[in-house]
C-alpha positions as YAML, in Angstrom:
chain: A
units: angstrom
residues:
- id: 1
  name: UNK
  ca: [85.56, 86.05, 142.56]
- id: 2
  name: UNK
  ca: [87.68, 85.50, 139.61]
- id: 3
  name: UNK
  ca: [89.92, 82.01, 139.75]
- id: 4
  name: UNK
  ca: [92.31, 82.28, 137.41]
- id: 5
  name: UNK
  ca: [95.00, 79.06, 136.86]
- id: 6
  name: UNK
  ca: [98.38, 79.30, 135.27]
- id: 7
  name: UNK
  ca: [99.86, 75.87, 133.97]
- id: 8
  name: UNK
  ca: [103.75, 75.88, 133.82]
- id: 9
  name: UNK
  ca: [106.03, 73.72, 132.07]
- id: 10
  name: UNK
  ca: [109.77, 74.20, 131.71]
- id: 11
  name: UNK
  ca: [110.99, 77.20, 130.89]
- id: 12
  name: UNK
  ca: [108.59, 79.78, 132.06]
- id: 13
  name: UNK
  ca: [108.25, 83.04, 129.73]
- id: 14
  name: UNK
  ca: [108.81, 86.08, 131.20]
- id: 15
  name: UNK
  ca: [106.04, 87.55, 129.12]
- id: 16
  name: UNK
  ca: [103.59, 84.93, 131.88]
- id: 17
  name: UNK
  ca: [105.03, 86.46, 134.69]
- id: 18
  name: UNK
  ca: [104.13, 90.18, 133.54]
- id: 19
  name: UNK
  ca: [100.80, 88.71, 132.83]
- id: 20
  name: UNK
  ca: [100.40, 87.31, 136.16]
- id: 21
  name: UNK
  ca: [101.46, 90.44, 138.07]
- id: 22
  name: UNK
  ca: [98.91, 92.66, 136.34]
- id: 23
  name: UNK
  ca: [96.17, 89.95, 137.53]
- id: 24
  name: UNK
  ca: [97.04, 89.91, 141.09]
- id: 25
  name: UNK
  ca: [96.62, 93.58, 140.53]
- id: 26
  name: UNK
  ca: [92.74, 92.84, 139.93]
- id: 27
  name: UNK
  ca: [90.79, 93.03, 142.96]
- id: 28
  name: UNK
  ca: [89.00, 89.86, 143.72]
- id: 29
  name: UNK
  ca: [90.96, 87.69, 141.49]
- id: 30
  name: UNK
  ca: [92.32, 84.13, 143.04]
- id: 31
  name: UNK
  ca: [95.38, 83.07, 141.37]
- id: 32
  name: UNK
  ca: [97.01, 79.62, 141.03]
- id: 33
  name: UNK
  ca: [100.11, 78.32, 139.51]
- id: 34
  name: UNK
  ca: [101.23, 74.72, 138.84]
- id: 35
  name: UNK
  ca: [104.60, 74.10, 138.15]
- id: 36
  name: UNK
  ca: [104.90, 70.85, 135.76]
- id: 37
  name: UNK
  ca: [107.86, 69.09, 133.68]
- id: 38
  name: UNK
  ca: [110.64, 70.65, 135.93]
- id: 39
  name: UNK
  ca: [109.37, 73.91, 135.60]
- id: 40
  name: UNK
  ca: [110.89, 76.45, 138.98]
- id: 41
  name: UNK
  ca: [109.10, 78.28, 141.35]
- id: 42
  name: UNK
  ca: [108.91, 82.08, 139.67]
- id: 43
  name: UNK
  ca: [109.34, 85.00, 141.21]
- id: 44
  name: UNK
  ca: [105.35, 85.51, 141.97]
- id: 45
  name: UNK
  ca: [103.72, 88.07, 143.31]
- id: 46
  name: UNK
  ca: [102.22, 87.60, 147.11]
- id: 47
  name: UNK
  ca: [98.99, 85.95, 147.78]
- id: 48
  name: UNK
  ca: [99.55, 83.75, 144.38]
- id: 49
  name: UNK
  ca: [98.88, 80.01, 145.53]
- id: 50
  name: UNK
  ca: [101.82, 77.40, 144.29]
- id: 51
  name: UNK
  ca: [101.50, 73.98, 143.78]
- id: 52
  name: UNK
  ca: [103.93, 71.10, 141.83]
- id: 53
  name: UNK
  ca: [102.10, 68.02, 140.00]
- id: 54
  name: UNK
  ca: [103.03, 65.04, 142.43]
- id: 55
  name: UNK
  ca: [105.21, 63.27, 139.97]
- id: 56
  name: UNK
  ca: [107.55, 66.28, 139.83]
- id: 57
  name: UNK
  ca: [107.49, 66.74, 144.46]
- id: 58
  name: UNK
  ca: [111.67, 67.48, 144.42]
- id: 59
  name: UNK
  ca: [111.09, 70.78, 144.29]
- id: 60
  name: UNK
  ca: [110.37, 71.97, 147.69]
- id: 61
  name: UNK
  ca: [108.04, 75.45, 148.42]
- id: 62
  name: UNK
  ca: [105.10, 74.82, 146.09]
- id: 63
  name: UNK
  ca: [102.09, 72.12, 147.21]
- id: 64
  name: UNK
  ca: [102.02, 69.08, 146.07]
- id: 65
  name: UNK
  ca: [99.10, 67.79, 143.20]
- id: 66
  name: UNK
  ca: [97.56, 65.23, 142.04]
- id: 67
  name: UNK
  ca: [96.43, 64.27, 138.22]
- id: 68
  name: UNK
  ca: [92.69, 64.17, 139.97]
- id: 69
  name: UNK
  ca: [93.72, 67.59, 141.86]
- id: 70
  name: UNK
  ca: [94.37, 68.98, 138.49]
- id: 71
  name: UNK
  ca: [91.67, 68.35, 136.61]
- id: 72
  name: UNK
  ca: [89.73, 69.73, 139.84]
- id: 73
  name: UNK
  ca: [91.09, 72.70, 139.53]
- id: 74
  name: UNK
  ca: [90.91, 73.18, 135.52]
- id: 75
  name: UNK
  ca: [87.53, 72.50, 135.90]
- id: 76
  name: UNK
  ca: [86.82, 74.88, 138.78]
- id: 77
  name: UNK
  ca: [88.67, 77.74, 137.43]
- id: 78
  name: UNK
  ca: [87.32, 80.49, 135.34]
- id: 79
  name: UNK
  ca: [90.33, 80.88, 133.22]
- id: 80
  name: UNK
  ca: [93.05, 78.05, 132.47]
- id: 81
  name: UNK
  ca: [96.17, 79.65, 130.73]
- id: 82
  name: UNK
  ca: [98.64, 77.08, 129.76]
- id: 83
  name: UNK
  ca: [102.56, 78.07, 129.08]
...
């Protein structure tokens, strides 16, 4: 299965939203967002998992992440797309 993890800094594109919507078309395909620098939550498609670096928690709705989370999860993924 496919993990596939968006990085998102402040302002998102609309162009990585279209992206992501196609992917969580793909069948088997995990998808993860992190929301950094003040970035918002997006309009996302369901099932995509959410999550805010801790440094930037105000934002409530998205999990919160460590710099050692992080690097677990570029690491782990299959595909890191940064915007």
């Amino acid at each position: 299965m496919p993990h596939v993890l968006h990085l998102f800094k402040a302002p998102v594109p609309s162009h990585a939203l279209s992206v992501i919507r196609r992917q969580s078309r793909e069948p088997d395909t995990t998808l993860t967002v992190v929301l950094m620098q003040g970035a918002e939550i997006p309009p996302l498609p369901s099932g995509v998992r959410v999550q805010r670096l801790a440094e930037e928690s105000s934002l409530p709705g998205a999990d919160i992440l460590t710099y050692a989370d992080l690097l677990d999860l570029i690491f782990s993924a299959d595909q890191v797309i940064s915007w």
